[in-house]
N, C-alpha and C positions, 0 to 999 in steps of 0.2 A: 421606537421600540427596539431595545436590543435580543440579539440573538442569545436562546438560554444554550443548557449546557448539549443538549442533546442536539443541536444541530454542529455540535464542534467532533459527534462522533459519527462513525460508519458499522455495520453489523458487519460480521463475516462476507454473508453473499453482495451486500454494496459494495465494500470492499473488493473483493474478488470482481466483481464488472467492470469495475474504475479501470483494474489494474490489467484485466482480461486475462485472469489464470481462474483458477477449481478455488473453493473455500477452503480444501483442504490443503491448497499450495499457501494458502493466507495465516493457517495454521500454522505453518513451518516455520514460515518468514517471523510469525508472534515468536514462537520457541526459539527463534536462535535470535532474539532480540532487536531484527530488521523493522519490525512496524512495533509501537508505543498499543498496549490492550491492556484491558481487564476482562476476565471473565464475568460472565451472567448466564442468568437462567437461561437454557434454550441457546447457548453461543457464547460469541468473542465480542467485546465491543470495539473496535479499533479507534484510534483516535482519525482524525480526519487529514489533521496535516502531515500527520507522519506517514500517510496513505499519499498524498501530493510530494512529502519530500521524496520519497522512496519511488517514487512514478517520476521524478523528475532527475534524480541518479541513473535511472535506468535508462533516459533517454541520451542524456550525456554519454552512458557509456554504450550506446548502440552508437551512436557519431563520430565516436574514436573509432568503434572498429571496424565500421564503415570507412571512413579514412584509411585509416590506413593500406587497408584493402584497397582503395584508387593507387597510395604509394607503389606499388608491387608492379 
């Protein structure tokens, strides 16, 4: 049985848990075109991977600057 459409997205606040900010920092990230959404009734619908890709940038760029920081 394949997965339908609605497990490929996340709401606002799942979103925001994944990512561990506010729903309205999930908000921003929608507006300035960092996470893939459409609007619905009641909220934001995020996409899912764009929630994994964006969670997995940020971790890369937490280990640079971590890095660097031992450099010093």
């Amino acid at each position: 049985m394949s997965k339908g459409p609605l497990y490929q997205v996340l709401t606002a606040a799942e979103a925001a848990e994944y990512l561990n900010v506010t729903r309205r920092q999930i908000a921003r990230l929608c507006s300035q075109g960092k996470l893939q959404h459409r609007d619905a009734p009641g909220g934001l619908l995020v996409l899912k991977s764009s929630v994994e890709k964006y969670s997995d940038k940020r971790r890369v760029g937490r280990q640079i600057d971590e890095g660097e920081d031992d450099v010093q």
